[in-house]
TIMI-72885 format. One record per atom (N, C-alpha, C): z, x, y. Coordinates in pm, whole numbers, padded with zeros to 5 digits, always signed. Each point is the difference from the previous one (the first is absolute). Example, Ala and Ser with C-alpha at 12.3 -4.5 7.8 and 13.67 -1.06 7.14 Angstrom:
+00780+01319-00569
+00000-00089+00119
+00000+00090+00120
-00072-00035+00105
+00006+00082+00119
+00073-00077+00109
This chain:
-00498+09862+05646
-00041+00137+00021
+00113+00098-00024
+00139-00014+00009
+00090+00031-00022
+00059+00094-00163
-00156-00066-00074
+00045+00103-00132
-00115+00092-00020
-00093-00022+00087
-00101+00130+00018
+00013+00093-00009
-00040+00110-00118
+00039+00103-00022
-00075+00100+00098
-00123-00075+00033
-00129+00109+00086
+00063-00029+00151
+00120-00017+00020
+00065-00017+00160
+00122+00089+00007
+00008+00103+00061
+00130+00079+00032
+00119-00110+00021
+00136+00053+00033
+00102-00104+00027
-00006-00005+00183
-00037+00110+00050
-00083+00001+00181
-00083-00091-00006
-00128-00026-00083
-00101-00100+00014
+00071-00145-00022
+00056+00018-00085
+00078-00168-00025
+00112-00067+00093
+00035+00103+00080
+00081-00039+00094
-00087-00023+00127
-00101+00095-00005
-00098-00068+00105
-00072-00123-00012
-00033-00027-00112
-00067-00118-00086
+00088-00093+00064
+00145-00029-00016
+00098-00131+00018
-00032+00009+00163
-00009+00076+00037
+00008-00033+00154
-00129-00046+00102
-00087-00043-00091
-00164-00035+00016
+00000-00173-00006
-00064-00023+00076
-00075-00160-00039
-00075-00014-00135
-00026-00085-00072
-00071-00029-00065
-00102+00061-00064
-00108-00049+00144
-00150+00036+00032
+00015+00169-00062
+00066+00062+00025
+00017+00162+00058
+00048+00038-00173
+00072-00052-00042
+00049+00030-00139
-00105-00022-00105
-00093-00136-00010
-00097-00070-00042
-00102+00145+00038
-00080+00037+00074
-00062+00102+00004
+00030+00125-00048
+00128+00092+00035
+00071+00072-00060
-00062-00029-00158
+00028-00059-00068
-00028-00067-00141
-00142+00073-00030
-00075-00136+00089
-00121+00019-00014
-00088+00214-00003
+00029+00042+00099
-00007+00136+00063
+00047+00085-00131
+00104-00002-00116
-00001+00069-00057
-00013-00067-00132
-00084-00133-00027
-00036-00024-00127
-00182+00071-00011
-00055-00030+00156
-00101+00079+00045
-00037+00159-00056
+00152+00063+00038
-00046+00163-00069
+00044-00012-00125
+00123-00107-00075
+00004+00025-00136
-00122+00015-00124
-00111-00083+00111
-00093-00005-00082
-00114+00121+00051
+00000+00017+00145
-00101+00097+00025
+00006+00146+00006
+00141+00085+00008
+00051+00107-00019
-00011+00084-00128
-00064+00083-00017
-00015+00053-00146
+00138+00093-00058
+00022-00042-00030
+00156+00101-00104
-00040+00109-00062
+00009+00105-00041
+00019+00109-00074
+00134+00064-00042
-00007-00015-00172
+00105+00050-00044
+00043+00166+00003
+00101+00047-00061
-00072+00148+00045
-00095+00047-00107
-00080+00102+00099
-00131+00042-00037
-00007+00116-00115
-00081+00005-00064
+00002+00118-00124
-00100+00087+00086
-00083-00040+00085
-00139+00107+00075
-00059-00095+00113
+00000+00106+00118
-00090-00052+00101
-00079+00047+00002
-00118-00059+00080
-00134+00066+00033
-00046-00092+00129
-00027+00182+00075
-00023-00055+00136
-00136+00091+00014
-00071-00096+00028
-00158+00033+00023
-00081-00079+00094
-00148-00011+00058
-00060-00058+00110
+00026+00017+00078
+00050+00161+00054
+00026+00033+00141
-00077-00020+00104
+00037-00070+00132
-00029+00026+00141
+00069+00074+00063
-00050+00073+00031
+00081+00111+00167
-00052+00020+00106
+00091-00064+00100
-00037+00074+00111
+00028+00100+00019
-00045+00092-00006
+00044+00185+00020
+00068+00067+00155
-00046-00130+00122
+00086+00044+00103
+00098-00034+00031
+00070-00140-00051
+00068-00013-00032
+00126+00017-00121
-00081+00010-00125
+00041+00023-00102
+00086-00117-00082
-00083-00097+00056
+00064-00121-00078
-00130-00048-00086
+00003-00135-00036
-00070-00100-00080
+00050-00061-00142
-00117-00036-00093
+00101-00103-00065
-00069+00080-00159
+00038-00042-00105
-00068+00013-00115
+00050-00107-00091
-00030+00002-00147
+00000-00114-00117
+00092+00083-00063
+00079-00137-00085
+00115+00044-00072
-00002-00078-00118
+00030+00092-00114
+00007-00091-00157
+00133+00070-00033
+00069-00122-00024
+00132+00000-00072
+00003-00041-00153
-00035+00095-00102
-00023-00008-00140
-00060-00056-00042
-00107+00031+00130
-00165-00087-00055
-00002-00100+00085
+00091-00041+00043
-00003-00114+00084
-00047+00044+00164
-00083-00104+00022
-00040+00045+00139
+00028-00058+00102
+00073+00060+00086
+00011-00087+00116
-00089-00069+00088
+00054-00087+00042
-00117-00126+00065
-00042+00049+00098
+00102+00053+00116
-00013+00059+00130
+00007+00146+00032
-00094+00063+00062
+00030+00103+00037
+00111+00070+00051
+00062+00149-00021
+00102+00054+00033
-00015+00080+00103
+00087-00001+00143
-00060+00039+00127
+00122+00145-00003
-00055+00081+00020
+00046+00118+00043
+00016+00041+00115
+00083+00111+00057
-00034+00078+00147
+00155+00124-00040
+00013+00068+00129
+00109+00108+00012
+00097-00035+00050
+00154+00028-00036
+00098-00033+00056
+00015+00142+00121
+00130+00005+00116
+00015+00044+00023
+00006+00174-00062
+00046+00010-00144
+00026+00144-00025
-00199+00056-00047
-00064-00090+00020
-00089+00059-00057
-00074-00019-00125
+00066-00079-00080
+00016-00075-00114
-00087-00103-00012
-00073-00026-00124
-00079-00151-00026
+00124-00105-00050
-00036-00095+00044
+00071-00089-00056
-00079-00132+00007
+00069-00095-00118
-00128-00128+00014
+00069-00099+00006
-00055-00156+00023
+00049-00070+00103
-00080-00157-00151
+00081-00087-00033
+00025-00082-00063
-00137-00083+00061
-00111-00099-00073
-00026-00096+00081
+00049-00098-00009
-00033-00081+00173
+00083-00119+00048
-00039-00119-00010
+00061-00129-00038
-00036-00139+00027
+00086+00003+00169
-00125-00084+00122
+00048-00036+00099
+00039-00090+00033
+00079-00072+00041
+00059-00146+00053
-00047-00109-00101
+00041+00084-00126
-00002-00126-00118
-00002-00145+00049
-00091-00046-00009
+00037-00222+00009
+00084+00024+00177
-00074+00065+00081
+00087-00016+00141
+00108+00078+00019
+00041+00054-00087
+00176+00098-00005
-00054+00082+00111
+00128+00010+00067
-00054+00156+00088
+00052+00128-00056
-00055+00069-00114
+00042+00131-00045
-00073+00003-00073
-00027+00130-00109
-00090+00063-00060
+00073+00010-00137
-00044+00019-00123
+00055+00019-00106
-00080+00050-00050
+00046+00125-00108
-00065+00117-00087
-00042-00093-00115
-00153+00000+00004
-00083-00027-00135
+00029-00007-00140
+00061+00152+00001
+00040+00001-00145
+00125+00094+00018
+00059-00037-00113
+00132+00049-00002
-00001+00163-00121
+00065+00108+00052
+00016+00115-00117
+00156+00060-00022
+00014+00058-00108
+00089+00026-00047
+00044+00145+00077
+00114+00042+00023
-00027+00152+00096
-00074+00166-00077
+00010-00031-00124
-00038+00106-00070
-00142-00004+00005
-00082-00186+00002
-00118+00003+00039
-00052+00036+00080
+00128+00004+00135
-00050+00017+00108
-00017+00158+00029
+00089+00072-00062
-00015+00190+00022
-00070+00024-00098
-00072-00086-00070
-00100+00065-00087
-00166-00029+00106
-00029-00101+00075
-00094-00026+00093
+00052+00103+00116
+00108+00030+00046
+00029+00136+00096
-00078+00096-00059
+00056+00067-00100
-00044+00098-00095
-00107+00056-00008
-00087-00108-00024
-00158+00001-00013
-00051-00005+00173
+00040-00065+00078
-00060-00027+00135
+00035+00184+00027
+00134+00046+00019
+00005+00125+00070
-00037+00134-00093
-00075-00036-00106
-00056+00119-00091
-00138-00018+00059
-00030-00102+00055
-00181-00061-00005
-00045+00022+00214
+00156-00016+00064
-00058+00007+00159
+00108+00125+00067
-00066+00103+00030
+00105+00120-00001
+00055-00043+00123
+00132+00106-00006
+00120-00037+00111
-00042+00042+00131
+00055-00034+00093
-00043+00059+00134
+00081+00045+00081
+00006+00069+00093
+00157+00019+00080
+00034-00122+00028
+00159+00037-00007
+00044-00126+00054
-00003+00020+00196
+00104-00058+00051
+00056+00011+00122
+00099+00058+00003
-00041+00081+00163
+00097+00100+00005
-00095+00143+00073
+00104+00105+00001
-00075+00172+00081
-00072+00037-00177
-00094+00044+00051
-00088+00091-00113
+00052+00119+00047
+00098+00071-00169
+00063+00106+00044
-00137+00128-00023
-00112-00009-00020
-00071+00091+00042
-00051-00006+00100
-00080-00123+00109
-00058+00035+00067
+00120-00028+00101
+00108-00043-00010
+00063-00067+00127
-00009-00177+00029
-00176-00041-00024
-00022-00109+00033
+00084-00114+00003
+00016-00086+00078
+00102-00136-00033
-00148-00112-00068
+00057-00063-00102
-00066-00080-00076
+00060-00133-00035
-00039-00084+00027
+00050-00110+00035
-00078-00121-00085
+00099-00090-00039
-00099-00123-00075
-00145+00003+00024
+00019-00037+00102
-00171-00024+00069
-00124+00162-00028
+00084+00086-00008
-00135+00136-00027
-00062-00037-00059
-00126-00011-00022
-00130-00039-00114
+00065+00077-00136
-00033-00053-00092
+00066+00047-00132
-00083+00122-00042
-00147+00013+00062
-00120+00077-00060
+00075+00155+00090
+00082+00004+00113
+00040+00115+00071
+00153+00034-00028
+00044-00107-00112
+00113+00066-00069
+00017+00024-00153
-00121+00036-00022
-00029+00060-00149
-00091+00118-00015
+00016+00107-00072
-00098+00076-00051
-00113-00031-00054
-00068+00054+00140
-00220-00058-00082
-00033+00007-00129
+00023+00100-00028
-00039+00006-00167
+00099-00081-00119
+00123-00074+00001
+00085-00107-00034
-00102-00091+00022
-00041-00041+00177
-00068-00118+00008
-00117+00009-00048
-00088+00109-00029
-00131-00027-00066
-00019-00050-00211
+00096+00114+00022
+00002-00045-00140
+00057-00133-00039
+00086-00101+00130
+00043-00098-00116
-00139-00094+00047
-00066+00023+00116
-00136-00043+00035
-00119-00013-00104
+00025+00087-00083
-00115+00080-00134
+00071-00120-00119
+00133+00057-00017
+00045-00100-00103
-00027-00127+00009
+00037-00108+00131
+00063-00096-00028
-00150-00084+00003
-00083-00028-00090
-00146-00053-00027
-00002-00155-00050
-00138-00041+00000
-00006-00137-00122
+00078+00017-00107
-00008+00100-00067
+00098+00027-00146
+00071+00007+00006
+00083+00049+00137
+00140+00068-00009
+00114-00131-00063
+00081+00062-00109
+00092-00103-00042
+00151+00108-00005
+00134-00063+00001
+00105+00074-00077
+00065-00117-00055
+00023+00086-00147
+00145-00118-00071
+00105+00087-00008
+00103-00071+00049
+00106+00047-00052
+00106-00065-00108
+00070+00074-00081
+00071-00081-00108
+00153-00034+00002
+00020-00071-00045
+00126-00037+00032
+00106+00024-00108
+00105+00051-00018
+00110+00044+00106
-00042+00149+00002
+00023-00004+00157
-00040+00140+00064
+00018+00086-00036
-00062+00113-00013
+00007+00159-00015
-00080+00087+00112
-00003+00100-00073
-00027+00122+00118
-00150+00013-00025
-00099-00060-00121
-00108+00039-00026
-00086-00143-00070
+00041-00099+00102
-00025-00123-00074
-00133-00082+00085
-00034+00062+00128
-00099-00041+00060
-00128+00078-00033
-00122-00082+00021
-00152+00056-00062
-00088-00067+00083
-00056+00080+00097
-00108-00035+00053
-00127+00026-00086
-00087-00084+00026
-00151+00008-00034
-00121+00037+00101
C-alpha cells in the first residue's frame, strides 16, 4: 500500500500502524468508490434544473448536467449563515461498514463556482445574521428565511422557479454567462 498514489503520506502512516484486517478493508473501501464515485473533468457548461424548494426553509435539491452529462444523484441545497445558497455534494454512507461518508462525485473548483453561480442567480439571497440596520431587528440563523427577504424577491423567484425552470451556465466565467429558461 505504500506506493498508493490515492493515499496521502498522513494516510500511509496511519495505514502502517493498523492490523491487517483494517488495512485489507481500507483497500477494499476505496476500490469501492474508485469504481462508484463519478469524476468530472472541468466542465465547458452546467445545467441545473428539476428544482425542489422548500420556500420556508429555502432549501431542497435539483438535477445537474455536466456537459450533458447527468448526474446520478440529486444536488441538496439550503442557506449558509450570510444568507447565501450554497449546495452540498451527494454522499456514499458507511461504504462496506466504514464509519464516514464520502462525496459521490468528485468536481473541479471552477465546476464548482460555476454550480454556485447558477444556484445563487436561480435562489435569491436572504439576510444574513445579525441587527437589521433598518428595522433594528436581531436576525439570527434560525429566523425563517421567508421573514428575511423582500416579498416581492420571494414571489417572483416563486413565479420563476417552475417544471421548466432551467439555468446553464458556461464555463470559464464571465459577467453574462448564466441563462435561465
Amino acid at each position: 500500500m505504500d506506493d498508493d498514489d490515492q493515499f496521502t503520506e498522513e494516510d500511509r502512516l496511519w495505514l502502517a500502524k493498523q492490523d491487517d484486517a483494517t488495512r485489507a478493508h481500507v483497500r477494499e473501501v476505496q476500490e469501492w468508490l474508485d469504481t462508484h464515485v463519478q469524476d468530472f473533468p472541468e466542465a465547458k457548461r452546467v445545467k441545473l434544473y428539476d428544482f425542489f424548494v422548500d420556500w420556508d426553509r429555502f432549501s431542497g435539491d435539483f438535477r445537474l448536467a455536466i456537459d450533458d452529462v447527468i448526474v446520478a444523484s440529486k444536488i441538496t441545497f439550503g442557506l449558509d449563515a450570510s444568507g447565501k445558497a450554497r449546495f452540498y455534494y451527494p454522499m456514499f454512507g458507511s461504504v462496506l461498514g466504514a464509519p464516514a461518508s464520502f462525496a459521490a462525485i468528485n468536481l473541479t473548483p471552477n465546476t464548482e463556482k460555476a454550480i454556485l453561480k447558477g444556484l445563487q442567480e436561480t435562489i435569491p439571497p436572504v439576510m444574513g445574521a445579525g441587527i437589521n440596520r433598518e428595522t433594528g431587528q436581531s436576525i439570527s440563523y434560525h429566523t425563517p428565511p421567508n421573514e428575511r427577504i423582500d416579498p416581492q424577491h420571494l414571489l417572483q423567484a416563486i413565479n420563476r422557479i417552475n417544471d421548466q425552470y432551467s439555468i446553464v451556465v458556461t464555463l470559464p466565467l464571465g459577467s453574462t454567462n448564466a441563462t435561465a429558461v
